[in-house]
C-alpha positions in Angstrom: -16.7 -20.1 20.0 -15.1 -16.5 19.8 -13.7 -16.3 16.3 -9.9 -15.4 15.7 -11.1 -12.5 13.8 -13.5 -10.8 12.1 -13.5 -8.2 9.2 -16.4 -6.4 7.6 -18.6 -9.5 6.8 -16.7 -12.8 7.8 -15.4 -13.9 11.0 -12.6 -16.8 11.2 -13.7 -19.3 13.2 -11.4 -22.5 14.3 -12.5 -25.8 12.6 -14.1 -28.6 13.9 -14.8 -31.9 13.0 -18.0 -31.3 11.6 -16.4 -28.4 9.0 -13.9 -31.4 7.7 -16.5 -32.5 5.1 -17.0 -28.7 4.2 -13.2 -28.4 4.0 -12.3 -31.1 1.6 -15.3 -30.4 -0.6 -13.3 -26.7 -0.7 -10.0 -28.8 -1.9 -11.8 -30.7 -3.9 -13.4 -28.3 -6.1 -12.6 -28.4 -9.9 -11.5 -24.4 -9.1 -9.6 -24.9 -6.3 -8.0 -28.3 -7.1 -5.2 -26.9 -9.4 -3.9 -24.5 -6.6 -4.4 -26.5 -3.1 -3.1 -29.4 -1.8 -5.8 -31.8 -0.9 -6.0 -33.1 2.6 -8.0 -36.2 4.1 -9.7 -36.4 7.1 -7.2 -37.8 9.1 -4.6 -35.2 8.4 -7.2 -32.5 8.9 -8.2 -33.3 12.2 -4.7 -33.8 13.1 -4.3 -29.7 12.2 -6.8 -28.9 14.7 -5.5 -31.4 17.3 -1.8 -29.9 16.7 -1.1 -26.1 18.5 0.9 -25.3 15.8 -1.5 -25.1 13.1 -4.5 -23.3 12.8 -7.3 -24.7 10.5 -9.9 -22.2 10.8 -13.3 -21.7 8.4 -14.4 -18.3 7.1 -18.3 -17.6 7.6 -20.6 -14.3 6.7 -22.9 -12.6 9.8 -25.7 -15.2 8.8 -23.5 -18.9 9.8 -22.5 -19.6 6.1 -19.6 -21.0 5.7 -18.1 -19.5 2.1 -14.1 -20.8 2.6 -10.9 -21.9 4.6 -7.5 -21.6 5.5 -4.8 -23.7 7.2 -1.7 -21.7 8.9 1.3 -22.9 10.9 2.9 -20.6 13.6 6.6 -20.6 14.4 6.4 -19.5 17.5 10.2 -19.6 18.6 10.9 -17.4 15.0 8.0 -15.2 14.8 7.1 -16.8 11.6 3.3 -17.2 10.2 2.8 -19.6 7.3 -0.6 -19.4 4.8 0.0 -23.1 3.8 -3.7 -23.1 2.0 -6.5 -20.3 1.9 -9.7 -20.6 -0.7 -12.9 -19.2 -0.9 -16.2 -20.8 -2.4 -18.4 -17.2 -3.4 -15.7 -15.3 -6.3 -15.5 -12.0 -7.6 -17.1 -10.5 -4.5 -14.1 -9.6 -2.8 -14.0 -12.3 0.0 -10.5 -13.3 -0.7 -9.3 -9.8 -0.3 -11.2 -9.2 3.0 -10.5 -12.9 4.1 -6.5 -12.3 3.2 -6.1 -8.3 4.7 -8.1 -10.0 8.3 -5.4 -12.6 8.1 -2.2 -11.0 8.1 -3.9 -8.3 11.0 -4.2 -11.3 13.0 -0.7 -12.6 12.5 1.0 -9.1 12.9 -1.3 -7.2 15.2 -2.6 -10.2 17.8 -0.1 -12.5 17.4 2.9 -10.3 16.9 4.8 -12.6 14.5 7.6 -10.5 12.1 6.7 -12.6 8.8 3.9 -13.7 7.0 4.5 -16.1 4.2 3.0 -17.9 1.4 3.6 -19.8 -1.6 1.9 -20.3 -5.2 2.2 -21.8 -8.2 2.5 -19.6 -11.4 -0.4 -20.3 -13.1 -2.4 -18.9 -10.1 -2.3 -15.5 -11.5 -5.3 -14.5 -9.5 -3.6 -15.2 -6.4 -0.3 -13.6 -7.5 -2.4 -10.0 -8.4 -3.7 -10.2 -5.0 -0.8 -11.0 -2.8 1.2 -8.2 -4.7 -1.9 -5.8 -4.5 -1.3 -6.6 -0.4 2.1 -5.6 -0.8 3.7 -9.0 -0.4 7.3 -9.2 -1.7 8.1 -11.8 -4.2 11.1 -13.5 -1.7 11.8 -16.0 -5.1 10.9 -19.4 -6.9 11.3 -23.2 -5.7 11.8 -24.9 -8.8 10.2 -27.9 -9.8 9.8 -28.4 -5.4 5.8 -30.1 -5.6 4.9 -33.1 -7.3 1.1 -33.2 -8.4 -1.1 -35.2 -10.6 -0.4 -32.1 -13.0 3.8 -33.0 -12.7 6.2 -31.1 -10.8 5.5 -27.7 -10.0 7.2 -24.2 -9.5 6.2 -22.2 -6.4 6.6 -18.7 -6.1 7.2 -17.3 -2.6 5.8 -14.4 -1.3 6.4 -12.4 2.1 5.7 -9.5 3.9 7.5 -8.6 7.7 6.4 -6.8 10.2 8.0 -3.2 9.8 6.5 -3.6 6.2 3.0 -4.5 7.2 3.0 -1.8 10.0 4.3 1.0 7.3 1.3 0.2 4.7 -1.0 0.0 8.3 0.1 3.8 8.4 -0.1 4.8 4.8 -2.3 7.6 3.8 -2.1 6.1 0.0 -0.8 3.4 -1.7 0.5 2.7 -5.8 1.6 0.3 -7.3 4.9 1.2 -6.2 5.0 3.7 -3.5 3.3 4.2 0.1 2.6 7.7 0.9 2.3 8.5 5.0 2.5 11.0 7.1 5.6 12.9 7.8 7.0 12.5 11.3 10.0 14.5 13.5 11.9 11.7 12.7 11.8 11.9 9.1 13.7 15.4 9.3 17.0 14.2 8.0 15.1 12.7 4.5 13.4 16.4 5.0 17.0 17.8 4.8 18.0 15.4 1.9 15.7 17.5 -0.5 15.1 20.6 0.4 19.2 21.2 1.3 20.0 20.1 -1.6 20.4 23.3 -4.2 19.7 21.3 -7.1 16.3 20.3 -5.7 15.4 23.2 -4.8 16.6 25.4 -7.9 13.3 26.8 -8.7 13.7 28.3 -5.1 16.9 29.4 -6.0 19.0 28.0 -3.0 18.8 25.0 -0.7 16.9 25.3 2.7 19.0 25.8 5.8 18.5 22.9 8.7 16.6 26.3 10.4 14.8 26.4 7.1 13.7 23.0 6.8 12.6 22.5 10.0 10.3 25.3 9.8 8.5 23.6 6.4 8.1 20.4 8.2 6.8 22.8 11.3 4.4 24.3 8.5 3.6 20.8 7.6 2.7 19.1 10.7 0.2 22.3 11.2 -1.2 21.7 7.4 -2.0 18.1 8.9 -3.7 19.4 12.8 -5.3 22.4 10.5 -6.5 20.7 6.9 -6.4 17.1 7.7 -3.3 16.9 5.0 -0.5 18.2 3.6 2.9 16.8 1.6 3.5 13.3 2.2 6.9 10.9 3.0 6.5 9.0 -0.7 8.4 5.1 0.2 9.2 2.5 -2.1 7.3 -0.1 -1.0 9.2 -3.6 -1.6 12.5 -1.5 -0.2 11.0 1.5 2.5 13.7 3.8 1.0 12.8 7.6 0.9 11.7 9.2 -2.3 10.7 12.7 -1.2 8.0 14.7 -0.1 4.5 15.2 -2.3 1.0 16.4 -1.4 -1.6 19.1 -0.8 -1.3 22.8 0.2 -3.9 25.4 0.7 -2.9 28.1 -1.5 -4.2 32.0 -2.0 -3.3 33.1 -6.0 -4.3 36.1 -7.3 -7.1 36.8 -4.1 -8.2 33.1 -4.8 -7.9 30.5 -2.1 -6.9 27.4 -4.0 -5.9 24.1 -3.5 -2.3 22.9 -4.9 -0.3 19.8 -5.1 3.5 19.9 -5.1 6.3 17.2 -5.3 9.7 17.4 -4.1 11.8 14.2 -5.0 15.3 13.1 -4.1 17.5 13.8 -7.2 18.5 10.4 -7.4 15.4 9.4 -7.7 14.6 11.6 -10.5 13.8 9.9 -13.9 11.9 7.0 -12.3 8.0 8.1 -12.4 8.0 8.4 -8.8 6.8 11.7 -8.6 4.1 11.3 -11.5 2.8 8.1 -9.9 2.3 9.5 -6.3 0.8 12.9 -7.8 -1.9 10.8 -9.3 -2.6 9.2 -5.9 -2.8 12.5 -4.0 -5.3 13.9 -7.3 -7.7 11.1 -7.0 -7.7 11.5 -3.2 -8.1 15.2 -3.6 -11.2 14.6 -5.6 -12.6 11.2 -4.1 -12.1 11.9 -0.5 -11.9 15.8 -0.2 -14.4 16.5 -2.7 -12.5 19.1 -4.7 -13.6 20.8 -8.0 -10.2 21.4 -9.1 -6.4 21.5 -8.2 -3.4 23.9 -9.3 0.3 23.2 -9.4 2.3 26.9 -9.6 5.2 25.8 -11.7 8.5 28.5 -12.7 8.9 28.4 -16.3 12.0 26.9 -16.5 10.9 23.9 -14.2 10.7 21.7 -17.5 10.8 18.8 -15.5 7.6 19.7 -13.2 6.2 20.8 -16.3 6.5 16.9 -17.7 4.7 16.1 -14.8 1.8 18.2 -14.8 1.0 17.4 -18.4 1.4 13.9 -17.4 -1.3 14.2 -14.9 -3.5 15.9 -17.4 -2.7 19.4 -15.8 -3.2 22.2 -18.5 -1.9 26.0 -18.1 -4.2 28.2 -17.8 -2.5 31.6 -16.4 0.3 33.1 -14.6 1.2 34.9 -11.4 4.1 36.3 -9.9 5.2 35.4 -6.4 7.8 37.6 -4.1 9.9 35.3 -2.5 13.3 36.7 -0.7 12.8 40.2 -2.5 12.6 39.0 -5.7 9.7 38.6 -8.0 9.7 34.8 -9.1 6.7 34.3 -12.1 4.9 31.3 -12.3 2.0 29.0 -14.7 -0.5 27.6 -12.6 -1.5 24.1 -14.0 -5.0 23.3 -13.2 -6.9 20.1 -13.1 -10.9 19.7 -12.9 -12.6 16.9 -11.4 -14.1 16.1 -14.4 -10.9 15.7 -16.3 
């Protein structure tokens, strides 16, 4: 049987009758028990009988079945339900794996525009994940289950498809923020911060359209030349615009360098936005690109960059002078080690 999908090490196969016993042992598990609703026979092999559910088990590359999940499809709304999902081997990162190949399948093969789940609060390891996923918290149902442990709360979560495809496309991801590529289209957001004067006072002025579109020209070259450049930083639970943040190469003082830099919407200021995506873009720089160390060329009077280069554990440790428009601008280059 070709399985509905398959991730690193398990494939998602549909059930059977022989994987009921397997199943309810799942349910029934002292574990589990507290978080899943426990099915019978009968009902389960009603799920595979009926086209609008999908009971499917979760096996490794050897045959071993190691958990399940049961799912009902809307078709006429788009709609993808995770009624029940549990895993027998923990703290090996199975549920993750199991969890990231599901919601591919419901977005990316079966082109449904909302996944959706709920939990009860005590499941906290369930609620870390599903957030960690970038699932929204939609709300609670109060009281809305009756169990043998009384009536229960359950916490909604969801995630749409214009979501799920914008975190598909990140380049990073905090706890709060996606960072992605800039695109042509994103040149009004461009606009939003490097027009604005404020924004841009350690420049001196705000960019021109002309000028603007000639840094996001720069940028998209950055990205064909260095494999990255400054970002599009998004809220994630909202997708609103926060500003631009992200690696340059940079020549100081006859040495070739590379700098970070963060440009953020001025109402959006005072949030931790720009800290937060800086740290992201840091631990790339020294995970992924493999660098020794990274500068940030700050102006003087640019307390608030200066906030957040300390923040990030940046420490000054000299100072050049740029010559921008005919004038000679100074600057403290903030520096970072890998080690740090």
């Amino acid at each position: 049987m070709e399985p509905l999908f398959q991730t690193k090490r398990i494939s998602a196969v549909e059930a059977e009758a022989g994987d009921i016993p397997f199943i309810i042992r799942m349910e029934n598990a002292a574990e589990n028990r507290n978080f899943i609703w426990q099915g019978t026979k009968e009902q389960h092999l009603a799920e595979i009988a009926d086209p609008e559910h999908i009971l499917a088990v979760f096996r490794t590359a050897d045959g071993n079945s190691i958990g399940y999940m049961l799912c009902h499809v809307d078709a006429k709304s788009d709609v993808f339900e995770l009624r029940r999902i549990a895993i027998d081997i923990k703290g090996k990162g199975y549920g993750r794996e199991a969890m990231e190949g599901t919601m591919r399948y419901a977005f990316e093969t079966l082109h449904m525009n909302r996944f959706w789940l709920d939990v009860y609060p005590d499941n906290t390891t369930g609620i870390r994940l599903y957030e960690s996923l970038g699932m929204h918290r939609d709300g609670m149902l109060r009281q809305s289950y009756k169990s043998e442990r009384g009536y229960l709360d359950q916490i909604i979560y969801s995630m749409l498809k214009g979501e799920y495809f914008a975190r598909e496309n990140a380049v990073l991801a905090t706890e709060r923020l996606l960072l992605r590529r800039l695109t042509e289209e994103d040149f009004p957001k461009v606009f939003s911060v490097l027009g604005d004067p404020e924004v841009m006072y350690a420049w001196e002025h705000g960019f021109s359209e002309q000028e603007a579109r000639e840094w996001l020209a720069g940028t998209f070259t950055r990205y064909e030349k260095d494999g990255f450049g400054h970002y599009a930083a998004e809220v994630q639970e909202t997708g609103e615009f926060v500003g631009m943040v992200g690696l340059l190469r940079e020549t100081l003082a006859g040495k070739d360098l590379l700098g970070i830099g963060w440009m953020l919407r001025r109402d959006c200021w005072g949030h931790g936005y720009a800290t937060e995506a800086a740290q992201a873009v840091l631990r790339d720089a020294f995970e992924r690109l493999g660098a020794a160390e990274v500068i940030a060329d700050i102006r003087p009077e640019n307390a608030a960059s200066i906030r957040v280069a300390e923040r990030l554990g940046m420490r000054a440790e000299y100072e050049v002078v740029k010559r921008y428009r005919g004038k000679d601008m100074p600057h403290i280059v903030y520096v970072i080690k890998k080690d740090k």
